[in-house]
N, C-alpha and C positions, 0 to 999 in steps of 0.2 A: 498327326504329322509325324514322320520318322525321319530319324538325320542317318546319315549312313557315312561313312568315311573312305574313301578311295585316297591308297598310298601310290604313288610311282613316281619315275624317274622321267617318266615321258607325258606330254599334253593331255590334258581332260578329253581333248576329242579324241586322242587313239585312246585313250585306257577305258573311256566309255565306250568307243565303239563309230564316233562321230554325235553330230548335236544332232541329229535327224533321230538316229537310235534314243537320245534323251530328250524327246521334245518333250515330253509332260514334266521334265524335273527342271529345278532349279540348283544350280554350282556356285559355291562359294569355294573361292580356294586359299587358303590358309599357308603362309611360307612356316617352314618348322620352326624355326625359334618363338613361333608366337602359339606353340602347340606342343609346348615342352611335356602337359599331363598329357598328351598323348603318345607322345616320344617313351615316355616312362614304359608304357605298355606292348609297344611294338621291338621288336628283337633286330629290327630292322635299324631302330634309329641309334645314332651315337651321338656324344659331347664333344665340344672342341670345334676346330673349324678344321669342314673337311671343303675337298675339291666339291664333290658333289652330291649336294643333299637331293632327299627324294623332297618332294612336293603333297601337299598333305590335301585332301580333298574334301568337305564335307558334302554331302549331297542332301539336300533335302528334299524328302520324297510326299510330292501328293498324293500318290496313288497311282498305280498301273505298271510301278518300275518294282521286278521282280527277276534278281541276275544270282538269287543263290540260293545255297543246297542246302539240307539239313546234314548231307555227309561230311559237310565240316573241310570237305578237300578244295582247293584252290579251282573256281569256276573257271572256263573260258570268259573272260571280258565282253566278249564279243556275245555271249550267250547269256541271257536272260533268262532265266527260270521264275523268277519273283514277276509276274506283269499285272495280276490281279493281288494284290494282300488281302487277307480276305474272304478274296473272293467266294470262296464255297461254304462260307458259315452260311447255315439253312439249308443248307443241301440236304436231300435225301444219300443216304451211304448206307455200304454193307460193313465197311473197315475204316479203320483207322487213314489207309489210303488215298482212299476216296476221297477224305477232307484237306489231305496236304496243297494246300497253295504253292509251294514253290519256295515261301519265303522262310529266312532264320530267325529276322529281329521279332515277329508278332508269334514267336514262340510255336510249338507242333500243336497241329489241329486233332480234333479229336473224334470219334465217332459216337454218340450216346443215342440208345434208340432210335437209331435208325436216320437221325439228323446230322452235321459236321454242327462242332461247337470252335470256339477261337481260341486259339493256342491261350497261355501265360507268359507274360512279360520274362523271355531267356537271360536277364542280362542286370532283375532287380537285386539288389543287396540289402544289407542292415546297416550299415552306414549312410547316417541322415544326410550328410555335409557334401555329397558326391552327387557327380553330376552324370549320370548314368548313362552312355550312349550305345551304340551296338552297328558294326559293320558287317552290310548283309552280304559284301563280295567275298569276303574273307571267313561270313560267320564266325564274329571275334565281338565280344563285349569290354568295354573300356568306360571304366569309373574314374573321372578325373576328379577330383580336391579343390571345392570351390566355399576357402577361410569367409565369404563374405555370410555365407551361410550362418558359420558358426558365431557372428559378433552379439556380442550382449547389449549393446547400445552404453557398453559404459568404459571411457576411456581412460579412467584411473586403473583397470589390472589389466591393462595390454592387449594387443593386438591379438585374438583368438586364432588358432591355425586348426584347419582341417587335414589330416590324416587319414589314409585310406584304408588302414587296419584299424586303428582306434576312434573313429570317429573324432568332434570336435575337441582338440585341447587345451588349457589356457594360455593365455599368453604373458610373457614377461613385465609384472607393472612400472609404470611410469616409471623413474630416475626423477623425481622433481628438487634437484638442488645446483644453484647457480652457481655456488662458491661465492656470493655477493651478501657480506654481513648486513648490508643496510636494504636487504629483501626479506619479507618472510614468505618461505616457498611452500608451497599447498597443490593439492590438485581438485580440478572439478571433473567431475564426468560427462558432464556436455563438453566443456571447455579443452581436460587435460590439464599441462603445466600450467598452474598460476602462480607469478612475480609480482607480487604484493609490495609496495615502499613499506619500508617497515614504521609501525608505530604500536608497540607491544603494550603501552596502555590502553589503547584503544577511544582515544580522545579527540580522534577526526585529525590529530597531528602529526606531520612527518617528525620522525626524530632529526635533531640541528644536526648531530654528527654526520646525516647522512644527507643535506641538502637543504634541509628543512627549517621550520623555526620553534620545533616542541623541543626545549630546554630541559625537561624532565621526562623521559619516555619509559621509566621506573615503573614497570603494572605497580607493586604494590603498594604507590603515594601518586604517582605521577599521573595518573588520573583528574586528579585537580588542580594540575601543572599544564597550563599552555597561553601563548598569547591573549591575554584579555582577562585572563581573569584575575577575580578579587585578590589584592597582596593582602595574605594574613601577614601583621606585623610581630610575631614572638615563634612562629616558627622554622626560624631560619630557612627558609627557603625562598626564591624567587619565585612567587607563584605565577607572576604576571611573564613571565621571561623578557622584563625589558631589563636585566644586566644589574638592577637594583634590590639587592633583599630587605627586607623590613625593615629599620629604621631607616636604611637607607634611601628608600621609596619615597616619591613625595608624596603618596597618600598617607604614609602613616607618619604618627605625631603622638610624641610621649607626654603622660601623665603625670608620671611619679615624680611632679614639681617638688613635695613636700614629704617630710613624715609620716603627714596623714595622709595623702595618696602613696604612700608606697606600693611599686609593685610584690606580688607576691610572689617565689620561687620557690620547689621545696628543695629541701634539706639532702637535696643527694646531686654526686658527683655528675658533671655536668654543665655547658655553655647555654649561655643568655643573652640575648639580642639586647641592646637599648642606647640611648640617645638623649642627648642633651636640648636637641635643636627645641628652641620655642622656650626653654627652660629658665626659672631665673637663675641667681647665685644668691644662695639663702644661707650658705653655712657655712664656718670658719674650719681650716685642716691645720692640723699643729706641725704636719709632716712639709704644708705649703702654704707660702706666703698667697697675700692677693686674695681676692674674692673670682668665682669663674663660673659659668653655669651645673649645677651639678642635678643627681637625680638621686633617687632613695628608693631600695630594694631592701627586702621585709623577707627573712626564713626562719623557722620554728626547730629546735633539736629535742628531740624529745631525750636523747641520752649524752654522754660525753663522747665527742668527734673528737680529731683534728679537723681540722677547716683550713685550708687553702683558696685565697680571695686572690684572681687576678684577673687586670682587666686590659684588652690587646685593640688595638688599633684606632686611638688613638694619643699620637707625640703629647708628650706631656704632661697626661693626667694624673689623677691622684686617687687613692681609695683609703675610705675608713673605715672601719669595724668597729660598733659599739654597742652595748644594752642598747635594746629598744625605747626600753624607758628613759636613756639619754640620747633618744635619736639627737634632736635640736639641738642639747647643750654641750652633748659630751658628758663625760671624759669619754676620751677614744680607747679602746682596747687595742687597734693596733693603726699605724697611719703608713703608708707606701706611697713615696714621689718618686720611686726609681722605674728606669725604662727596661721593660713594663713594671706597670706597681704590681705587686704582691705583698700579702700578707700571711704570715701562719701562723694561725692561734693552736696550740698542742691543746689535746685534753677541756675542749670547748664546753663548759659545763651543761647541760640541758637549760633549755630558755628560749627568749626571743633576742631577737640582734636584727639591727639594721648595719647597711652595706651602703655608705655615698660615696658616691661618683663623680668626680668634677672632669672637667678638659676644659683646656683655656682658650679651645676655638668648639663652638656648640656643633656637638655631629655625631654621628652614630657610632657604637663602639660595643666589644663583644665581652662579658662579662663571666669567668670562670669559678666553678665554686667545684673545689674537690674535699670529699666527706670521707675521709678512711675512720679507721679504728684508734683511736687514743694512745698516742705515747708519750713517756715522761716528756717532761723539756728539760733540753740537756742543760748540764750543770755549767757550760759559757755563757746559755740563754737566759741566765739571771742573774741579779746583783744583790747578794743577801748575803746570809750563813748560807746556803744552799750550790753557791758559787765554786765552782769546782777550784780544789787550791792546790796556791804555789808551797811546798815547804824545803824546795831546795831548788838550788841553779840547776836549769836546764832548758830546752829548747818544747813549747808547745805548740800547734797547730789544727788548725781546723778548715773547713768549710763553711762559706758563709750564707749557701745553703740551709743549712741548722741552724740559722741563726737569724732573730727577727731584730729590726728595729726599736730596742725600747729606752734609750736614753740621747741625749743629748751631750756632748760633750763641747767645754769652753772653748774650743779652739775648730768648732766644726758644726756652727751652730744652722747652717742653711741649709734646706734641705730633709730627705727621708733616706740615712744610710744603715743598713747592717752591721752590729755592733757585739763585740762576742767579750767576755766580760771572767776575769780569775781572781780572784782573792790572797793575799800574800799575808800571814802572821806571823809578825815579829815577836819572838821571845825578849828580845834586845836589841839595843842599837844595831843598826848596821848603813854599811853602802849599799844601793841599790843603783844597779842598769840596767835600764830594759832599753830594746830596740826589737821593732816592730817592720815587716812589708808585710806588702798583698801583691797578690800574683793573679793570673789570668784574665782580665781584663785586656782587648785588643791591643791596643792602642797604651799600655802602660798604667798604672797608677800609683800615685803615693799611697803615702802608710800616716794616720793618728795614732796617736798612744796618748793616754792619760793617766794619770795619776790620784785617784780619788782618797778620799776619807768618803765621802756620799756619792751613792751613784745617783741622785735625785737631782740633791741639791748643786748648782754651781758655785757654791761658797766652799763647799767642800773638796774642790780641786789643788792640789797641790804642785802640777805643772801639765801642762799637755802639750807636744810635740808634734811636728809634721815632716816629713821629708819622704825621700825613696826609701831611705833605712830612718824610720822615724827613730828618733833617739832621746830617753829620760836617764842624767846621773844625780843622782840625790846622794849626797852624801850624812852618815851619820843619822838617817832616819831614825828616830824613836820606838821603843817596842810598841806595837799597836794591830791593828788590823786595815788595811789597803786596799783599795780594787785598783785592777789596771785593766784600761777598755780601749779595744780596738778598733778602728774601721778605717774603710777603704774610702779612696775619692773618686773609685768609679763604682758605679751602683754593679756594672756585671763583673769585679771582682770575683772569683772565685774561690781562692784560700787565705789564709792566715799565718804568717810565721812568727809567735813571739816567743825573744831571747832573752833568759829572766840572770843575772847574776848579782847572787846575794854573799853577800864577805865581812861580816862577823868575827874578831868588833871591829866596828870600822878604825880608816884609817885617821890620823890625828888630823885637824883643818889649819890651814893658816888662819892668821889673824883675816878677820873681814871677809874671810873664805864662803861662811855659811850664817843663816842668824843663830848657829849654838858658838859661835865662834866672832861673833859680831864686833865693829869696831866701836867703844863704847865713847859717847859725845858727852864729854862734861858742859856745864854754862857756866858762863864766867856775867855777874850781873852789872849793867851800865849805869850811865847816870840818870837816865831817865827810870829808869825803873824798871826798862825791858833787861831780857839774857839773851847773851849768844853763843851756841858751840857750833864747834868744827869738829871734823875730822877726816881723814884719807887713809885708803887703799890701795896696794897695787893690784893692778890688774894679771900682773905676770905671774902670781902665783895661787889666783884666780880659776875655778872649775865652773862649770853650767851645771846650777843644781835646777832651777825651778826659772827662772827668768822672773818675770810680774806678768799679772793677770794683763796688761794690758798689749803685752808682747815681748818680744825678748830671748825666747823660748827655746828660736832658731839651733840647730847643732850649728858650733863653729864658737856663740855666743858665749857671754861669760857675765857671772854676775858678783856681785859684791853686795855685804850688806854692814849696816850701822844700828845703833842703841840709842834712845836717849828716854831719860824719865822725868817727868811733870810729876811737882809734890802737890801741885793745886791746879784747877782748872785755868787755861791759857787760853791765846788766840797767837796762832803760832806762822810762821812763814817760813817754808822750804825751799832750799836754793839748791841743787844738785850740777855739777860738771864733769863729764870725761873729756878734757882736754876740749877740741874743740869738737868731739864728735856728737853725732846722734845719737841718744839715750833713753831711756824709759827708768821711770822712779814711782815708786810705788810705799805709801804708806800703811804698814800694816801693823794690826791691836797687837796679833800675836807670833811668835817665832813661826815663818813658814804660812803667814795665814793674813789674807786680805779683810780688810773691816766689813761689816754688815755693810755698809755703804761706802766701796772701795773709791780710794781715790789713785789713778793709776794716771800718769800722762806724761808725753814724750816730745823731743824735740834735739835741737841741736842745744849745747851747751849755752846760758844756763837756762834747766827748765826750773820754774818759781811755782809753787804752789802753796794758797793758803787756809786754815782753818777760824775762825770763830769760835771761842770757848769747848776747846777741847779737853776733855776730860783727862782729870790726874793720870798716870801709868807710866807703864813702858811702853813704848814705839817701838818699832823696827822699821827702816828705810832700807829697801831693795833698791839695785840698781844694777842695769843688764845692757849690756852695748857689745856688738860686734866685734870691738879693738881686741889686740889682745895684749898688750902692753900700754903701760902711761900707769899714771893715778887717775882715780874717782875720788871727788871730795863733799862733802856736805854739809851745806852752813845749816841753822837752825837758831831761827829768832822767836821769841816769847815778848808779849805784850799781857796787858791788863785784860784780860777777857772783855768779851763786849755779849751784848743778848742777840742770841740765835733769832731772827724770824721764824716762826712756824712751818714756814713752806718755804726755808732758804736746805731744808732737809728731805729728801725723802719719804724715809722714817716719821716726819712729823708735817707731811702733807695735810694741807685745809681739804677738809671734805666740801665736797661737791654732790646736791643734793639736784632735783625736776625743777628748771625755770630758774637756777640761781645763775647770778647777774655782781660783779665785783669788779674792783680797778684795784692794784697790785702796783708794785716795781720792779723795777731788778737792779738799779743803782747801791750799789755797793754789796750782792749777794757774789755767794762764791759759786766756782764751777768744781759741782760734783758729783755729775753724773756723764757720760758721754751719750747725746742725745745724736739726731738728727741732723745737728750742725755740726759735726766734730768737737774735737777738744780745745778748753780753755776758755768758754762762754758762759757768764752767768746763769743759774737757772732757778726758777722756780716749782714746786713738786702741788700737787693736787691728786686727791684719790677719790674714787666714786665705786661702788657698790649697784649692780644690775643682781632682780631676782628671779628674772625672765631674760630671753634672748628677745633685745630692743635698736630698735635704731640710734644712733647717739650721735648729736650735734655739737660740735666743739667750737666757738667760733673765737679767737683774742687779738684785738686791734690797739694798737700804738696810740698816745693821746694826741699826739701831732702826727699823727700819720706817716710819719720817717722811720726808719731804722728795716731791718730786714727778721720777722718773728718766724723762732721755727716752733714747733709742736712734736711730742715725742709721745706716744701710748703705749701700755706696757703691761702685762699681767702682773709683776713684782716691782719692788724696790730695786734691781737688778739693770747692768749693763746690757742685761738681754736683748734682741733685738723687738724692732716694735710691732704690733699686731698688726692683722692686715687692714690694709686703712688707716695706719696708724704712726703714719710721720709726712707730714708736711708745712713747707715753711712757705711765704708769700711778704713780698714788699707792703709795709706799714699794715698789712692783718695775712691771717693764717683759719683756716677752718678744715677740720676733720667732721667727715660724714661715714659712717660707718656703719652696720651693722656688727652686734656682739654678742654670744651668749653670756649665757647669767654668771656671772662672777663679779670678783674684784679688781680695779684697775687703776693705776698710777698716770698720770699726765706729767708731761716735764715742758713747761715753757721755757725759750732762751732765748737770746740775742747776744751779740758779741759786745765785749767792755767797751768799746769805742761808740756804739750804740746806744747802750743799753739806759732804759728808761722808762716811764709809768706807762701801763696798758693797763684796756677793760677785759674782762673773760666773763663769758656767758656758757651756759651750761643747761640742753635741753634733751628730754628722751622722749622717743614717742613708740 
């Protein structure tokens, strides 16, 4: 079959000649815009819109239509020369003429011995991609450009285009980017653009950010991150992505009840999932009262760190750090009850240490442990010779940052605070002032300042002070050696400012000013056989050196002091009065210094206090009230000694043994300790000895079942306060139930004088 192309302006029937002239052919007619690869080729066609385009014909020819030359010059229409194509192959010939059919497209015939052979295709190229056609009226060949030729079957590099001088060329690839983060864009080559929901671990889950509910779409963890699966409980992660990570989860549930389950962390800087829930409260914090559910975390140092212990989310809790080998019992290395706790141990030796954990409501909470490189501890971080010193007035300062919790001081005994700590040595007498703040804390805080001889012990305090400008004036201090220790009353205090003025030799005292200046109490003896002295002070010429252990302390206050000396052992009665104010009086062994077992107590004027067979000496009687003007006066009466009860003391507490069972009194004992009941209540003293951490059952009931028993427990002879567990009172009986570790323990039973009367005390450990 041959296509032929007829161009004009005028009808198929006149440009063929009529349909009669083309009865063997078939016309297809083509408008030009749909014939643009042939436009390309004829000189006839233009772009653009014209008035009037020619008409584009294709003819396709069966056979017998033969209207053109091989001369190449424009036919008559009307005249047909092509009517057989063909026709004369097999012919007999003498030339080359012989064989011409008439026609251009089947190429020039040719003569070969003596037969016509058939032309060669006029109009073939070397471009595969074209579409090769040829117009016998015009004898004109025309290669149109048909890209469908050229496609590769693959839609990721573009659309292939066919070129009529270069054959097929590539085409432009794909563009596959939506601008849409929550797509990962791809291409396929069946396909083309693929918009993929993105999920880059490849865990069958959309990622949440982008609609979804995969919580983790991390490729390089988040792989084992999607709704459903297993919560591992110590990896901080949400595995399950129900909004709960590990202890948090209700599948997981903590073990490290004990010592001997402790978890194991190692020893490098780093956060730790855990949890109290399910847990009991097995262990006492010296940093916090109360017993609470806690847990036990177990790390090895194989060299000296610092260690930084802090534990976040949740209110309240508490952390300890101790030998391993004293998980149970303690001592603690370091204790934090501030918000958040933290601890820093400098220079951590190599060892094992455990880490407990209490919160006072059982729940999941995140646990820090940072491991640097060892540095000294600063010389405010301790209380020794090592204590960075005062040797002249001036102004110190710190951060309490640098600075861990390691004492407790009289006047600030609740609690876990940061406490930064100088040393002051006296050549000789002098005055001493210090005043003390803290700073940065939101919301404001006061200032402690203390006054030590011991930073251990609290018998060794000399005054300690509170306010916004905590403030100590001692005057006439002795040559000696001193700590003075700071702290704040909010745990996120930030700095320190202590103001030291030392003034050498002090100044002279009034009488009754100081006890080196003391008012001295003669006795005048009666007829009975007792003694009585007096003596008074004014208050008006009166400074705040120390107040009493039991308060007084306040700046503003003012104290006074008295003398008196016993040649023999006495049983003695103090009478103390500031006019009619409230006061505090305090009997002390020595200048400046509360007894082993102080007797401090207060009230409005007068407050009466008495001893039993007090030993020969000198006395000192403090006394500290707000006024600042009047007299202070103080009686002091002696009697015949009388015999001490054994546990009307302290100090000379009945030991308390497994299963011991006694009936006691408290009619006519004195009050000289301040227990659980307040001041002014007879009391009885009891000590016991644990050599494991044990349960301890305390139970003591009234004989008649009346009066109101309170119960006091206590690690020392001391006003200290009481362990945990370890003060409660009850109408006609009282019982403590506690857990303790192994040490040694004082019990104070009491009841008020108006009460007081025989009870049983029972005493068991399991």
């Amino acid at each position: 079959m041959r296509l032929s192309l007829f161009v004009s302006s005028t009808s198929p029937a006149r440009l063929l000649g009529g349909a009669s002239a083309r009865a063997t052919s078939s016309f297809v007619g083509l408008r030009w815009a749909h014939a643009l690869g042939v436009c390309a080729a004829l000189t006839a066609c233009t772009t653009g819109n014209q008035p009037m385009l020619p008409d584009v014909y294709l003819v396709v020819d069966s056979g017998g239509f033969d209207a053109g030359t091989d001369g190449g010059s424009d036919p008559d229409p009307t005249v047909d020369t092509c009517r057989d194509p063909g026709g004369t192959v097999g012919q007999a010939c003498v030339s080359d003429d012989d064989c011409d059919d008439g026609c251009y497209c089947n190429g020039t015939e040719a003569c070969n011995a003596g037969t016509c052979g058939a032309g060669s295709d006029p109009c073939g190229d070397t471009i595969g991609c074209t579409d090769d056609a040829c117009l016998e009226e015009t004898n004109t060949c025309f290669h149109m450009p048909n890209s469908a030729r050229c496609q590769n079957g693959m839609a990721c590099d573009g659309f292939e285009q066919c070129d009529r001088l270069r054959d097929c060329l590539p085409g432009a690839p794909l563009y596959c980017n939506d601008e849409n983060a929550c797509t990962v864009d791809s291409c396929d080559d069946s396909m083309g653009c693929v918009y993929t929901p993105r999920d880059l671990d490849r865990d069958g889950y959309i990622a949440g950010t982008c609609g979804g509910d995969d919580c983790d779409d991390d490729p390089r963890y988040g792989t084992e991150i999607f709704p459903g699966a297993p919560e591992v409980c110590d990896n901080r992660r949400d595995d399950n992505c129900d909004g709960r990570r590990d202890f948090s989860d209700a599948s997981c549930r903590p073990m490290n009840d004990t010592c001997a389950l402790a978890s194991v962390i190692p020893a490098r800087t780093g956060t730790y999932s855990g949890s109290t829930a399910g847990l009991a409260a097995n262990y006492t914090f010296g940093c916090m009262t109360g017993l609470a559910s806690d847990a036990v975390f177990r790390f090895t140092l194989t060299e000296a760190h610092d260690v930084r212990i802090t534990v976040s989310g949740s209110a309240g809790a508490a952390v300890s750090l101790r030998d391993f080998a004293s998980c149970a019992s303690g001592p603690e290395l370091k204790c934090s009850g501030a918000s958040p706790p933290s601890v820093l141990s400098r220079s951590l030796p190599a060892g094992d240490y455990a880490i407990l954990v209490r919160t006072p409501t059982a729940g999941a909470f995140d646990l820090s442990l940072a491991v640097t490189d060892p540095t000294p501890v600063p010389a405010f971080d301790v209380c020794g010779p090592a204590t960075e010193r005062i040797t002249a007035s001036g102004t110190y300062t710190g951060r309490f940052e640098e600075a861990s919790d390691d004492y407790r001081l009289s006047c600030h005994t609740v609690g876990s605070w940061r406490d930064a700590a100088y040393r002051i040595v006296l050549d000789a007498p002098a005055d001493l002032v210090l005043s003390a703040s803290t700073s940065g804390a939101p919301f404001g805080s006061s200032a402690y300042v203390s006054l030590v001889t011991d930073c251990v012990s609290a018998t060794g305090t000399l005054q300690c002070a509170v306010g916004g400008t905590a403030e100590i004036r001692r005057r006439g201090v002795p040559a000696g050696t001193y700590y003075v220790l700071v702290e704040s009353s909010a745990a996120d205090a930030t700095d320190w400012t202590l103001n030291v003025t030392i003034t050498s030799p002090p100044a002279p005292r009034a009488v009754g000013d100081a006890c080196t200046s003391a008012v001295s109490i003669p006795f005048m003896t009666l007829g009975d056989g007792s003694t009585r002295g007096t003596g008074s002070a004014s208050l008006a010429t009166a400074e705040l050196d120390s107040g009493t252990s039991c308060g007084g302390s306040t700046v503003g206050n003012r104290d006074v002091f008295f003398s008196f000396t016993l040649t023999e052992t006495r049983d003695v009665t103090l009478s103390t009065s500031a006019g009619t104010s409230f006061h505090y009086a305090e009997l002390q062994n020595t200048c400046g210094s509360a007894p082993a077992e102080p007797r401090c107590r207060s009230g409005a004027s007068p407050v009466v206090q008495s001893w039993r067979s007090l030993p020969a000496g000198t006395y000192y009687v403090a006394v500290a009230t707000g006024i600042v003007s009047g007299t202070v006066s103080v009686t002091v009466d002696t009697r015949t000694a009388t015999m001490i009860p054994p546990n009307d003391r302290c100090a000379g507490g009945i030991t308390l043994t497994n299963g011991a069972s006694r009936t006691d009194t408290l009619v006519g004992f004195a009050d000289d300790l301040v227990g659980c009941s307040g001041s002014g209540f007879p009391d009885s003293f009891y000590t016991f000895t644990l050599d494991a951490s044990r349960r301890v059952i305390i139970s003591a009931a009234t004989l008649a079942g009346a009066g109101r028993l309170y119960l006091t427990l206590r690690n020392t002879c001391t006003a200290a306060p009481a362990v945990t567990g370890g003060c409660v009172n009850g109408a006609g009986s009282a019982t403590i139930n506690t857990v303790l570790p192994a040490g040694t323990y004082s019990l104070e039973v009491e009841m008020s004088t108006a009460e007081a009367t025989d009870f049983s005390l029972s005493f068991v450990t399991i």
